[in-house]
N, CA, C and O atoms as a Maestro MAE file, in Angstrom:
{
 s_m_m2io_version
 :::
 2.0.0
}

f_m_ct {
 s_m_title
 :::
 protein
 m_atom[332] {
  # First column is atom index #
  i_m_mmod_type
  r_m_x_coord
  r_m_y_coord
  r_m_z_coord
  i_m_residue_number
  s_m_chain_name
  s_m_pdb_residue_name
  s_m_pdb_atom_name
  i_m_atomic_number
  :::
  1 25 250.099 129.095 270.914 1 A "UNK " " N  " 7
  2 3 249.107 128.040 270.997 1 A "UNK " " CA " 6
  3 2 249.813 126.684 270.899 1 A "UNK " " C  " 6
  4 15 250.744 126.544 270.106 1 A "UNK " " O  " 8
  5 25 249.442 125.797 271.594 2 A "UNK " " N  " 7
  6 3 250.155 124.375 271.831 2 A "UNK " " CA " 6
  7 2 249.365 123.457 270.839 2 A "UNK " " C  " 6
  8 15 248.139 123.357 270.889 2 A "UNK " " O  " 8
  9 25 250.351 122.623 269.701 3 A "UNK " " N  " 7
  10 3 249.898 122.022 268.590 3 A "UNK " " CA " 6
  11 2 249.507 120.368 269.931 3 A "UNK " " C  " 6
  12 15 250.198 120.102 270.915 3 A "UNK " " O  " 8
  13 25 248.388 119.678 269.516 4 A "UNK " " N  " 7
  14 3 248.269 118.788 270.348 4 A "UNK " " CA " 6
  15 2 248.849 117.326 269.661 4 A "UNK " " C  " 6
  16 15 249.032 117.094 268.466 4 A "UNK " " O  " 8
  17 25 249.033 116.587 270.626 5 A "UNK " " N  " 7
  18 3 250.081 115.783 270.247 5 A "UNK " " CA " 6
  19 2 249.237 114.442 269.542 5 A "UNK " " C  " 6
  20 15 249.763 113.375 269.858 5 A "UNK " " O  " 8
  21 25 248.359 114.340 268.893 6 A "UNK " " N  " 7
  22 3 247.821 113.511 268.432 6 A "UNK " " CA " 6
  23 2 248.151 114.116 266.919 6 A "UNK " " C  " 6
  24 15 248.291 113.384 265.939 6 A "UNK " " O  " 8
  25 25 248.265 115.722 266.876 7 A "UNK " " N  " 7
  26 3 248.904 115.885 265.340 7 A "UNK " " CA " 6
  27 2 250.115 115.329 265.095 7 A "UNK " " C  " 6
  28 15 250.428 114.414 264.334 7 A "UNK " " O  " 8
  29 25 250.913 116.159 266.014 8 A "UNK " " N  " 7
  30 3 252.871 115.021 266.117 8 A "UNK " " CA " 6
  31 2 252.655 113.825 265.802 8 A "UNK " " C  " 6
  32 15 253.409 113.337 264.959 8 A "UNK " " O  " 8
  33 25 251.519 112.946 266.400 9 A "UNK " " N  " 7
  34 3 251.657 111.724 266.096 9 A "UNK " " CA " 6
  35 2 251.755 111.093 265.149 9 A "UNK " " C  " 6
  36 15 252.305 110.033 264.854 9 A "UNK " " O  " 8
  37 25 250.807 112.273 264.348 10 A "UNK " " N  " 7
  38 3 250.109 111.645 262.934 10 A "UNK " " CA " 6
  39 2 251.198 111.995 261.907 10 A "UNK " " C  " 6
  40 15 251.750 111.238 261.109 10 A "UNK " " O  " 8
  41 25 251.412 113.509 262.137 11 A "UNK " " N  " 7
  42 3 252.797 114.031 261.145 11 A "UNK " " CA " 6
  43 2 253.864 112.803 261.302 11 A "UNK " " C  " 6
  44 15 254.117 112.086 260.334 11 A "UNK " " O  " 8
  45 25 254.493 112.597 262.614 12 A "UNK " " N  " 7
  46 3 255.516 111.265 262.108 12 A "UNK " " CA " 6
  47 2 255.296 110.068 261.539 12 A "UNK " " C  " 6
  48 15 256.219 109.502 260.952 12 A "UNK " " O  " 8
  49 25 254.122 109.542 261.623 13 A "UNK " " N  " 7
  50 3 253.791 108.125 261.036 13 A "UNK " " CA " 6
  51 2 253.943 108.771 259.863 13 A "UNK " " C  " 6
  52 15 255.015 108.511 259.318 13 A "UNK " " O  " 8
  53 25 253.001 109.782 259.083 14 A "UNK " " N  " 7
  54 3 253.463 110.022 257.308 14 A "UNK " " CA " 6
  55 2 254.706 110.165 256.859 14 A "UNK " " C  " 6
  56 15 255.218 110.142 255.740 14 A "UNK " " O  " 8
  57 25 255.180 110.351 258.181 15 A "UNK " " N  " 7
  58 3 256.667 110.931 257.004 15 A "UNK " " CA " 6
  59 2 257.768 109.531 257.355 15 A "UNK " " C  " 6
  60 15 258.952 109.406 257.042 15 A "UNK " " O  " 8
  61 25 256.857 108.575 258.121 16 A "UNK " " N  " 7
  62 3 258.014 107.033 258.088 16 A "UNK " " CA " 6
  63 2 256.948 106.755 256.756 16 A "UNK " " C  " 6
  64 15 256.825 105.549 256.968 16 A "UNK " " O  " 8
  65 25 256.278 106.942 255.806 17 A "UNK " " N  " 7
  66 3 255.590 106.424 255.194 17 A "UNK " " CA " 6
  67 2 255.303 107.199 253.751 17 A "UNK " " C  " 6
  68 15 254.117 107.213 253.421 17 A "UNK " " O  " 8
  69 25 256.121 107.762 252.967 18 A "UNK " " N  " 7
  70 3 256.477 108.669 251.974 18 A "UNK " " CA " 6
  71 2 255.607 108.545 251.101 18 A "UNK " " C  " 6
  72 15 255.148 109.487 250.454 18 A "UNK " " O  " 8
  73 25 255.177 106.976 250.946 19 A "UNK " " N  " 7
  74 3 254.053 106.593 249.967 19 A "UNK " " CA " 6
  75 2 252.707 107.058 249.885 19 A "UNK " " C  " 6
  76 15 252.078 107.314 248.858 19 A "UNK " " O  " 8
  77 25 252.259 107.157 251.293 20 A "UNK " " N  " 7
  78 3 251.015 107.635 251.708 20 A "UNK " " CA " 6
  79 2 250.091 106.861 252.784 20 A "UNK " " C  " 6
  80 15 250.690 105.786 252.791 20 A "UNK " " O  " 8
  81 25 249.366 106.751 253.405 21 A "UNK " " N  " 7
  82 3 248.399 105.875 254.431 21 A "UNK " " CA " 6
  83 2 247.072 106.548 253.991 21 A "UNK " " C  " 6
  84 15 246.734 107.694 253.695 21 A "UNK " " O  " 8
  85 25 246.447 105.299 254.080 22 A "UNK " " N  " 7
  86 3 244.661 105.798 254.617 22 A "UNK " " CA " 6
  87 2 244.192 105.865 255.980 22 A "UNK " " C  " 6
  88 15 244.545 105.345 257.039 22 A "UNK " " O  " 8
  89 25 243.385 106.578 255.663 23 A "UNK " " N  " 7
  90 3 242.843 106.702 257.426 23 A "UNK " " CA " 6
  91 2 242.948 105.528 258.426 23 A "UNK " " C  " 6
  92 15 243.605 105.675 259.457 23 A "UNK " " O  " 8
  93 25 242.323 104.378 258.151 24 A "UNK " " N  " 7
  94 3 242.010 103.131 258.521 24 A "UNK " " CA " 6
  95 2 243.567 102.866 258.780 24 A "UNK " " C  " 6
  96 15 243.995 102.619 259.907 24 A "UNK " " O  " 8
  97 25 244.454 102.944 257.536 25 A "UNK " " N  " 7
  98 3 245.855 102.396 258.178 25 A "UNK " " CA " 6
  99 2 246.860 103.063 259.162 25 A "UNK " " C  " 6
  100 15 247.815 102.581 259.772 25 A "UNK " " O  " 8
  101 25 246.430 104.113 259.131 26 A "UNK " " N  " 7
  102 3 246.789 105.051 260.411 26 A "UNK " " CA " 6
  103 2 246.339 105.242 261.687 26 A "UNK " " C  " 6
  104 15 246.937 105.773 262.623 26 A "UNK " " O  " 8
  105 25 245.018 104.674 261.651 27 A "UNK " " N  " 7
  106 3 244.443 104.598 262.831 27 A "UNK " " CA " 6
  107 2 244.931 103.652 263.361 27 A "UNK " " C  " 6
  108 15 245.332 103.823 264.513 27 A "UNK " " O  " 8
  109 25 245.131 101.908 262.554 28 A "UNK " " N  " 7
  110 3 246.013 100.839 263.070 28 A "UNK " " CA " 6
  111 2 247.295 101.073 263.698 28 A "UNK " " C  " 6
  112 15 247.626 100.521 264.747 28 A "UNK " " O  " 8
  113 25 248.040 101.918 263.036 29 A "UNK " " N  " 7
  114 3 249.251 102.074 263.376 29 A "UNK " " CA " 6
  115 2 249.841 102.587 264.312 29 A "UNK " " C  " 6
  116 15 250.750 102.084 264.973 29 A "UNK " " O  " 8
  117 25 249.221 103.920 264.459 30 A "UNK " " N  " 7
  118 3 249.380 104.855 265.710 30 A "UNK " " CA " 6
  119 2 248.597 104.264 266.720 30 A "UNK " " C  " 6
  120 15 249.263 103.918 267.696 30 A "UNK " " O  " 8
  121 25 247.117 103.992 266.802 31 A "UNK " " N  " 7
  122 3 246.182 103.401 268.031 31 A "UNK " " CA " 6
  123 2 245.324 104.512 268.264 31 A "UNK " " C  " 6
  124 15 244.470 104.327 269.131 31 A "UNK " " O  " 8
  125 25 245.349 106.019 267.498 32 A "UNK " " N  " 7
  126 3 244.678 106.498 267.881 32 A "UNK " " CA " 6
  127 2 243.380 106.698 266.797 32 A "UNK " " C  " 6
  128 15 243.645 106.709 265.595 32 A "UNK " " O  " 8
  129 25 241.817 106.872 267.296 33 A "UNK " " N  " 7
  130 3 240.427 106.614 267.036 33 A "UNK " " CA " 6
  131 2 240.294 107.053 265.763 33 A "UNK " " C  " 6
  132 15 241.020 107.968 265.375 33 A "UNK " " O  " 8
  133 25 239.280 106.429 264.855 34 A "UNK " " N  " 7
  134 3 238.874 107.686 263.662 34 A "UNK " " CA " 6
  135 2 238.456 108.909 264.007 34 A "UNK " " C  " 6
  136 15 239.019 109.978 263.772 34 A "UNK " " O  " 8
  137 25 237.499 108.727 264.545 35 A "UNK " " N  " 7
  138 3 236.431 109.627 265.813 35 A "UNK " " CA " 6
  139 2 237.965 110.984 265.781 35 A "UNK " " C  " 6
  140 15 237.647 112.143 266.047 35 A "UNK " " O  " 8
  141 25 239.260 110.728 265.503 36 A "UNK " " N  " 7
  142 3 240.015 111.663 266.154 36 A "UNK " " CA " 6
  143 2 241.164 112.246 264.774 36 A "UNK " " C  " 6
  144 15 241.615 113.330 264.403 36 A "UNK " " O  " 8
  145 25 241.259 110.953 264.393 37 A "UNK " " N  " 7
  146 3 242.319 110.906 263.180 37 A "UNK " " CA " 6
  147 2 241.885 111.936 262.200 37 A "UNK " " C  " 6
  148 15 242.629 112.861 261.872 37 A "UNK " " O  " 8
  149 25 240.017 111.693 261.471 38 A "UNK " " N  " 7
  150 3 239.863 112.463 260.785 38 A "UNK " " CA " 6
  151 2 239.770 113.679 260.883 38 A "UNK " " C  " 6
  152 15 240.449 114.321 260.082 38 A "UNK " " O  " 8
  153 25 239.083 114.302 261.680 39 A "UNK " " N  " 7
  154 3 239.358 115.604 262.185 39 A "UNK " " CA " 6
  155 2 241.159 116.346 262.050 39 A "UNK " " C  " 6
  156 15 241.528 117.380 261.494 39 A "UNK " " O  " 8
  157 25 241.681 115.654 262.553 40 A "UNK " " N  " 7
  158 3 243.011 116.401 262.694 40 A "UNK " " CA " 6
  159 2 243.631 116.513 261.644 40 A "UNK " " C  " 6
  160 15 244.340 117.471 261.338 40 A "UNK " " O  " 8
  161 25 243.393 115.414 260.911 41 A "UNK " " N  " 7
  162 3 244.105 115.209 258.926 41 A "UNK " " CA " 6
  163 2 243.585 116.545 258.270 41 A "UNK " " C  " 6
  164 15 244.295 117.323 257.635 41 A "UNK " " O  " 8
  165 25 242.678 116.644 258.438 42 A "UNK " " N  " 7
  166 3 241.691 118.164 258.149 42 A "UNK " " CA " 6
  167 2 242.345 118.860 258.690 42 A "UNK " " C  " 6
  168 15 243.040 119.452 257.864 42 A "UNK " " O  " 8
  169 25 242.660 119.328 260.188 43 A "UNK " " N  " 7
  170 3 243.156 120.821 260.507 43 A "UNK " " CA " 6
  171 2 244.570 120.794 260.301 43 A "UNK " " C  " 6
  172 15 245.179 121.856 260.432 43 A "UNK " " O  " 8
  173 25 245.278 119.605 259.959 44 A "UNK " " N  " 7
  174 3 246.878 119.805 259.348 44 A "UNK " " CA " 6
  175 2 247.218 120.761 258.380 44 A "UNK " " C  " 6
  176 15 246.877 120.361 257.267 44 A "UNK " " O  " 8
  177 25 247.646 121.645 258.360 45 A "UNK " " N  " 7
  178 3 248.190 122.709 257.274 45 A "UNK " " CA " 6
  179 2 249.361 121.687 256.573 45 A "UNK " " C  " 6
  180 15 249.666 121.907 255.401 45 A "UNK " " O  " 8
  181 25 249.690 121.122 256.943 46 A "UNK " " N  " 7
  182 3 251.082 120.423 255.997 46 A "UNK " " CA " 6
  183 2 250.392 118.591 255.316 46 A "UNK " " C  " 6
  184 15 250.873 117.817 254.488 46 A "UNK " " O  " 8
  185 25 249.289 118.530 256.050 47 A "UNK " " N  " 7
  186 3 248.757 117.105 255.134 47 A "UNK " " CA " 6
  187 2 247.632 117.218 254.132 47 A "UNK " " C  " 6
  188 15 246.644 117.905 254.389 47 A "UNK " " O  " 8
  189 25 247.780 116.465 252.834 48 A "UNK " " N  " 7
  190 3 246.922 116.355 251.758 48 A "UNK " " CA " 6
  191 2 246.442 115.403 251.269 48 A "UNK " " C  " 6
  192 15 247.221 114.453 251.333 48 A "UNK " " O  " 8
  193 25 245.801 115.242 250.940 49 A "UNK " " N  " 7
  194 3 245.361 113.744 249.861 49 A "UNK " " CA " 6
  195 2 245.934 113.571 249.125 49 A "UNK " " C  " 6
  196 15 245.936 114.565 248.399 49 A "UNK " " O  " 8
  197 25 246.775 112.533 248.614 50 A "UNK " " N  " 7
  198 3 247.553 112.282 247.665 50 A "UNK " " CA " 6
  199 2 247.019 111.571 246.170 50 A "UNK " " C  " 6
  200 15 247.429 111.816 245.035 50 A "UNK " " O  " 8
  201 25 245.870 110.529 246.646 51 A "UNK " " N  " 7
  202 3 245.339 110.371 245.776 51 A "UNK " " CA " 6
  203 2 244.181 109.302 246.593 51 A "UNK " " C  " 6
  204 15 244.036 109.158 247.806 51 A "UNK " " O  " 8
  205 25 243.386 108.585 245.388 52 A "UNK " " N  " 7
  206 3 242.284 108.169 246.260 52 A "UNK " " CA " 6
  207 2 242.477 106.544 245.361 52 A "UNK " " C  " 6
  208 15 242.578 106.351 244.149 52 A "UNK " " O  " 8
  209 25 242.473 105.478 246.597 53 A "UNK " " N  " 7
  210 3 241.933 104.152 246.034 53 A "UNK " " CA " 6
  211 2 240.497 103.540 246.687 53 A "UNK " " C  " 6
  212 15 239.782 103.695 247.677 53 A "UNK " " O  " 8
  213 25 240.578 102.643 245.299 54 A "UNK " " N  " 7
  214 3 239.299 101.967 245.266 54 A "UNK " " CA " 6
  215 2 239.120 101.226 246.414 54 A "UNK " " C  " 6
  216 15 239.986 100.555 246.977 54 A "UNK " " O  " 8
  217 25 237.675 101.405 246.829 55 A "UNK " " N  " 7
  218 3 237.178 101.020 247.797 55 A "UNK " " CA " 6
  219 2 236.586 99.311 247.660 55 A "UNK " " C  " 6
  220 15 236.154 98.876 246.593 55 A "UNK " " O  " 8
  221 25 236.672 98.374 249.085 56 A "UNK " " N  " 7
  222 3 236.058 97.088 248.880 56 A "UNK " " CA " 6
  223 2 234.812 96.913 247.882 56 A "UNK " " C  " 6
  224 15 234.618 97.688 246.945 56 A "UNK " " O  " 8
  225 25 233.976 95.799 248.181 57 A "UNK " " N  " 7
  226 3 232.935 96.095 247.456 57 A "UNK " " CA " 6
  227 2 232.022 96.765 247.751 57 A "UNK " " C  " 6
  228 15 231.868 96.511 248.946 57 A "UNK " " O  " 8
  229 25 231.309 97.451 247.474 58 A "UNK " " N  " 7
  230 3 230.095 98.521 247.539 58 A "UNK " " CA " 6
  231 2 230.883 99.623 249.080 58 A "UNK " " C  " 6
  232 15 230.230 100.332 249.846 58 A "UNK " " O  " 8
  233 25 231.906 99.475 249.091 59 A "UNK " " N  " 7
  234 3 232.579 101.132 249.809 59 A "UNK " " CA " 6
  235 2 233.140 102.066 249.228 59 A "UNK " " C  " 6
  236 15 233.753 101.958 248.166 59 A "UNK " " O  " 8
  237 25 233.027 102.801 249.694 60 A "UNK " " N  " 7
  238 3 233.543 104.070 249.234 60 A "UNK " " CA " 6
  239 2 234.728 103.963 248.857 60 A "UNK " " C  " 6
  240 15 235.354 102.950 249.169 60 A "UNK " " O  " 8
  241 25 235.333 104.988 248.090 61 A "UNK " " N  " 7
  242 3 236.817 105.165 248.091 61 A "UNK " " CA " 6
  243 2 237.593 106.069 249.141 61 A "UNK " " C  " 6
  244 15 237.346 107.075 249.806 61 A "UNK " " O  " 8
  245 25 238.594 105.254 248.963 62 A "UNK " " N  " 7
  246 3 239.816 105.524 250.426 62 A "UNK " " CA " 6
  247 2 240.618 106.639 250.067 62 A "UNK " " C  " 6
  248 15 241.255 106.690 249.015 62 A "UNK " " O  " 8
  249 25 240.591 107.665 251.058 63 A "UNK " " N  " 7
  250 3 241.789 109.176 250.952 63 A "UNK " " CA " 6
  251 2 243.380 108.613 250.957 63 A "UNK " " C  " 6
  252 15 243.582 108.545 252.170 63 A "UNK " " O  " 8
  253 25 244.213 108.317 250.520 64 A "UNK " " N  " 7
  254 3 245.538 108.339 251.021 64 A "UNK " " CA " 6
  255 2 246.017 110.001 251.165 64 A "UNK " " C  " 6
  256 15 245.902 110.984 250.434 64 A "UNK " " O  " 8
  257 25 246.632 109.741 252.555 65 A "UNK " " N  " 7
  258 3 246.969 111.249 253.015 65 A "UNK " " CA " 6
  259 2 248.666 110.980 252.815 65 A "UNK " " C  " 6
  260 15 249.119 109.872 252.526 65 A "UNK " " O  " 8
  261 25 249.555 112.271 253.036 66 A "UNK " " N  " 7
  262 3 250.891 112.281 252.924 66 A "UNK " " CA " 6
  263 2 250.967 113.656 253.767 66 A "UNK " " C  " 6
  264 15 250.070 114.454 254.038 66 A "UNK " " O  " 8
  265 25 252.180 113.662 254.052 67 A "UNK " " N  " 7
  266 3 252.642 115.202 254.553 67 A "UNK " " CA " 6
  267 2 253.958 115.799 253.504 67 A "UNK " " C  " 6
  268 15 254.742 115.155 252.807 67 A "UNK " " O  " 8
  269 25 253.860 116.907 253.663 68 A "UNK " " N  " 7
  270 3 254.758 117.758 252.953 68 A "UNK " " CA " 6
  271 2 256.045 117.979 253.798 68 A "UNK " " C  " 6
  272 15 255.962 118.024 255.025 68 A "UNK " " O  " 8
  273 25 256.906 118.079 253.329 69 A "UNK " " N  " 7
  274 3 258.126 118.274 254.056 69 A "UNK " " CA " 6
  275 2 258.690 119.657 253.896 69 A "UNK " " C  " 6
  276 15 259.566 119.902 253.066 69 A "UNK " " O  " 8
  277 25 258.139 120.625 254.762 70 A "UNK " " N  " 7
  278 3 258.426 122.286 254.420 70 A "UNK " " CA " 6
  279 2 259.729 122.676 255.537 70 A "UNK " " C  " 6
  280 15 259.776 122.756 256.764 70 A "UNK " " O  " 8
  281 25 260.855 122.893 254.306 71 A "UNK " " N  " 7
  282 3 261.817 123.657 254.632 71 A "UNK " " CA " 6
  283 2 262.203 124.461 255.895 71 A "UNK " " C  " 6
  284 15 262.472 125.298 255.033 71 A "UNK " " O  " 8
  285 25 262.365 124.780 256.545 72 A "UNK " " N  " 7
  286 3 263.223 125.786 257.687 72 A "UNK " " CA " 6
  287 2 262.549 126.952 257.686 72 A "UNK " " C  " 6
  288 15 261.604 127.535 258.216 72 A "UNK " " O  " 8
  289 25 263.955 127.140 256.366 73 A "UNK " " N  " 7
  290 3 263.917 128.426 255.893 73 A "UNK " " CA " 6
  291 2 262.917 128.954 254.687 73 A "UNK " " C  " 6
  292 15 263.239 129.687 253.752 73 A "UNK " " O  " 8
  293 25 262.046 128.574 254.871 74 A "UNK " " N  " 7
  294 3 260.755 129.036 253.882 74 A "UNK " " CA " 6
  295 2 260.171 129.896 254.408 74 A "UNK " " C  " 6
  296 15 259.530 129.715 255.443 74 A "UNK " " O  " 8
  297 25 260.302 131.397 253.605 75 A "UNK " " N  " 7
  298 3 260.268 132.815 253.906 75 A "UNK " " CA " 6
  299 2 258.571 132.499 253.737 75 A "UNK " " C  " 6
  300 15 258.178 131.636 252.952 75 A "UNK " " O  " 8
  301 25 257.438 133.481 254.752 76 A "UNK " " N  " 7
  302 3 255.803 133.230 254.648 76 A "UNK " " CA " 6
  303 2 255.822 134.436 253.056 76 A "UNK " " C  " 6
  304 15 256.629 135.269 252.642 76 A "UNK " " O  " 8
  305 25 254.802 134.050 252.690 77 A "UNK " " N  " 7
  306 3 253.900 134.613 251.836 77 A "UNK " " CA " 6
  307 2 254.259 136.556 251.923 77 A "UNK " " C  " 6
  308 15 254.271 137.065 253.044 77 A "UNK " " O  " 8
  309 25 254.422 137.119 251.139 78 A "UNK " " N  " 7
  310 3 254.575 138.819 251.543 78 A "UNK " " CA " 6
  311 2 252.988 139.005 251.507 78 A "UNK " " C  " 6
  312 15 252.283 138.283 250.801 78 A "UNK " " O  " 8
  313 25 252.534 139.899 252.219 79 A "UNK " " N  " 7
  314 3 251.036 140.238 251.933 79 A "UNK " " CA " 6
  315 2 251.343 141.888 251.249 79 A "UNK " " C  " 6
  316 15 252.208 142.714 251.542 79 A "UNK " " O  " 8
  317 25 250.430 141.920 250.418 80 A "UNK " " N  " 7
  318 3 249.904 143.717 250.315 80 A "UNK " " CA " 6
  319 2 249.696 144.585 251.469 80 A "UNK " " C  " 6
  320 15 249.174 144.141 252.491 80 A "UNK " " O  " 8
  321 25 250.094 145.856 251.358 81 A "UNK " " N  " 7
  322 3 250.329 146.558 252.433 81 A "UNK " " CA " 6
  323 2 248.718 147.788 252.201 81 A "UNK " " C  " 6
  324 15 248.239 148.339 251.210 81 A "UNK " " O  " 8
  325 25 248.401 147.773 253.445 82 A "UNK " " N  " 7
  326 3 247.217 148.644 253.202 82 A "UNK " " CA " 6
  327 2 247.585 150.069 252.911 82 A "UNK " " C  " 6
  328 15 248.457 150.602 253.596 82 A "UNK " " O  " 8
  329 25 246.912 150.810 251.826 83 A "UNK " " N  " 7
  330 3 247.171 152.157 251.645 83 A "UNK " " CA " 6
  331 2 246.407 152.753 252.138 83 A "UNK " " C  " 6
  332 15 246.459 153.982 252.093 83 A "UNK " " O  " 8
  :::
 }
 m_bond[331] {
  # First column is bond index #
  i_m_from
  i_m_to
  i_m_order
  :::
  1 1 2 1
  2 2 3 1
  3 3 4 2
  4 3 5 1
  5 5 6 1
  6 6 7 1
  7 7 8 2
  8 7 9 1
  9 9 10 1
  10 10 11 1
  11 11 12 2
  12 11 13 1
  13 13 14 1
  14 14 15 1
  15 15 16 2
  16 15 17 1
  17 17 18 1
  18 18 19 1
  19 19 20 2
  20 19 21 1
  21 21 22 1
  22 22 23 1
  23 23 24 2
  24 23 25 1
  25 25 26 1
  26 26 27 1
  27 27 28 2
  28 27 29 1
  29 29 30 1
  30 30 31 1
  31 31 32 2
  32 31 33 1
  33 33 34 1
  34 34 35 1
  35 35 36 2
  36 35 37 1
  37 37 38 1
  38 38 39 1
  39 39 40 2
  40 39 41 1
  41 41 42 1
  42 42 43 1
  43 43 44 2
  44 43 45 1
  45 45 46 1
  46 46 47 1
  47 47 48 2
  48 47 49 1
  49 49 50 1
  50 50 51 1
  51 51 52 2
  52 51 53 1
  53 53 54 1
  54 54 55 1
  55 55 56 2
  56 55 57 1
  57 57 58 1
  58 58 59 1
  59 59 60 2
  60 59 61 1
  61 61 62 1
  62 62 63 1
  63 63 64 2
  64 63 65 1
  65 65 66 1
  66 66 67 1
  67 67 68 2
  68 67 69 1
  69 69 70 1
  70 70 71 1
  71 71 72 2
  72 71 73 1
  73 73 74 1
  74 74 75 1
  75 75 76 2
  76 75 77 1
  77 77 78 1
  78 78 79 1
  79 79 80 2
  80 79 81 1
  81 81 82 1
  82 82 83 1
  83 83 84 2
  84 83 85 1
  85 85 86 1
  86 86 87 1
  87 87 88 2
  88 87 89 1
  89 89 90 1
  90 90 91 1
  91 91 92 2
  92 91 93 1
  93 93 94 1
  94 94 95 1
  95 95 96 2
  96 95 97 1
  97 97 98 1
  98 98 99 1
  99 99 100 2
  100 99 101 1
  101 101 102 1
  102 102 103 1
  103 103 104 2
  104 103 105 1
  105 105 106 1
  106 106 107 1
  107 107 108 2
  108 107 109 1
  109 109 110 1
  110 110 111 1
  111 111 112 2
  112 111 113 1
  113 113 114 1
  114 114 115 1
  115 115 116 2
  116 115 117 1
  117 117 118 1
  118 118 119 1
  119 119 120 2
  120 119 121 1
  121 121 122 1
  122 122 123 1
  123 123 124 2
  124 123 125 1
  125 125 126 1
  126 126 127 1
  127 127 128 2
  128 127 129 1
  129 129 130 1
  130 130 131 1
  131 131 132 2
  132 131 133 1
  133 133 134 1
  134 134 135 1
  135 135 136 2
  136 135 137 1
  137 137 138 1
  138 138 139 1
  139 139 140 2
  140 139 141 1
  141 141 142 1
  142 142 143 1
  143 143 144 2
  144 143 145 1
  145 145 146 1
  146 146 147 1
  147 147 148 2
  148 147 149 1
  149 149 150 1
  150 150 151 1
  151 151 152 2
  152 151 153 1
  153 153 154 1
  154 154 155 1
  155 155 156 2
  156 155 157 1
  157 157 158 1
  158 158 159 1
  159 159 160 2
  160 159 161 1
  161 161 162 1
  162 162 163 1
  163 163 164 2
  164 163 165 1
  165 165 166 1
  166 166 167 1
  167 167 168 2
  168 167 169 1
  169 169 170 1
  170 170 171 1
  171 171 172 2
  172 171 173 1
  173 173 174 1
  174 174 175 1
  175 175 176 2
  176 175 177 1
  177 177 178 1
  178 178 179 1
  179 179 180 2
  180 179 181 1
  181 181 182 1
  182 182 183 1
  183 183 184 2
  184 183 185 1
  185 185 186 1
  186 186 187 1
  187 187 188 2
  188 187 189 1
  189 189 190 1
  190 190 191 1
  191 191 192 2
  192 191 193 1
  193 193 194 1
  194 194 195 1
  195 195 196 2
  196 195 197 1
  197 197 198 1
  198 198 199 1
  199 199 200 2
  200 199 201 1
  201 201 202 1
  202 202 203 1
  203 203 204 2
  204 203 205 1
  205 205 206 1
  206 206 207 1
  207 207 208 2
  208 207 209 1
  209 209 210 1
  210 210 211 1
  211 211 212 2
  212 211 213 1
  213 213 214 1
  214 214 215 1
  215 215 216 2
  216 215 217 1
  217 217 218 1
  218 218 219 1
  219 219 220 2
  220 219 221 1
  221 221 222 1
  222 222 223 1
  223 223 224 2
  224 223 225 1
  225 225 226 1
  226 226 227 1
  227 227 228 2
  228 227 229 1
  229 229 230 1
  230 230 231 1
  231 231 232 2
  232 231 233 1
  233 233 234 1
  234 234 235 1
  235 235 236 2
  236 235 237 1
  237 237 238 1
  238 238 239 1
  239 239 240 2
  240 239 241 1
  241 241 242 1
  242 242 243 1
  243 243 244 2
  244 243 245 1
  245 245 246 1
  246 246 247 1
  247 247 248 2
  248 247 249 1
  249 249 250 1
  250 250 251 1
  251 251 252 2
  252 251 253 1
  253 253 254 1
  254 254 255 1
  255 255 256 2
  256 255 257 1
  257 257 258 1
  258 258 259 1
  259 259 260 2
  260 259 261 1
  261 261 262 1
  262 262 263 1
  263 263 264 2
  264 263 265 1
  265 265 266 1
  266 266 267 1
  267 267 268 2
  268 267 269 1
  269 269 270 1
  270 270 271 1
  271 271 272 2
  272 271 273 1
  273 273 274 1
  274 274 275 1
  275 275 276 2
  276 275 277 1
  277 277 278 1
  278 278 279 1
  279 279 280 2
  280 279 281 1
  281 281 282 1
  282 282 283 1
  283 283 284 2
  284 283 285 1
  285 285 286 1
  286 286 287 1
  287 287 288 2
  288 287 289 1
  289 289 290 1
  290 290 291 1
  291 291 292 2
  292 291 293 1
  293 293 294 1
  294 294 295 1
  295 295 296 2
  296 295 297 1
  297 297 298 1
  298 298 299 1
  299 299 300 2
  300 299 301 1
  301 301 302 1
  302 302 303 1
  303 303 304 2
  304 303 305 1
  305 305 306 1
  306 306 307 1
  307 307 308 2
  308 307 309 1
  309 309 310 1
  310 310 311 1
  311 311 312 2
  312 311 313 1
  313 313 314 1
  314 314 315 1
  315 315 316 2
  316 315 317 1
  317 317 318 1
  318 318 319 1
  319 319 320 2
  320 319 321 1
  321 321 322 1
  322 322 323 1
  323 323 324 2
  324 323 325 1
  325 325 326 1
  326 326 327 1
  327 327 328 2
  328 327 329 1
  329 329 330 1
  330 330 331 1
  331 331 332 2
  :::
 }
}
């Protein structure tokens, strides 16, 4: 299955950015939509919320996302074997 390239996009901006981004500042950065950003931050297996800041006045609070930096050689999970 072909990862689409609006994830690539997003995975490299976090990782020039170790600290973390919010949605809003990622959408600036890269150019690509919320409408698109949020969705994909969601189906990332390697991005998380790092923590959350306070929002302007009477807004919500802001996700800062980050990505994980997973190894090579990181053996998957063993599963149980059916008997």
């Amino acid at each position: 299955m072909k990862k689409p390239l609006k994830h690539i996009a997003i995975r490299e901006l976090l990782r020039k950015y170790p600290d973390g981004l919010s949605t809003k500042q990622i959408c600036r950065l890269s150019g690509i939509g919320e409408r698109v950003t949020r969705p994909a931050l969601r189906k990332m297996a390697d991005a998380y919320i790092d923590r959350w800041i306070r929002g302007e006045f009477q807004k919500p609070p802001e996700a800062v996302w980050c990505v994980v930096e997973v190894p090579e050689d990181c053996p998957p999970p063993y599963m149980k074997e059916k008997a």
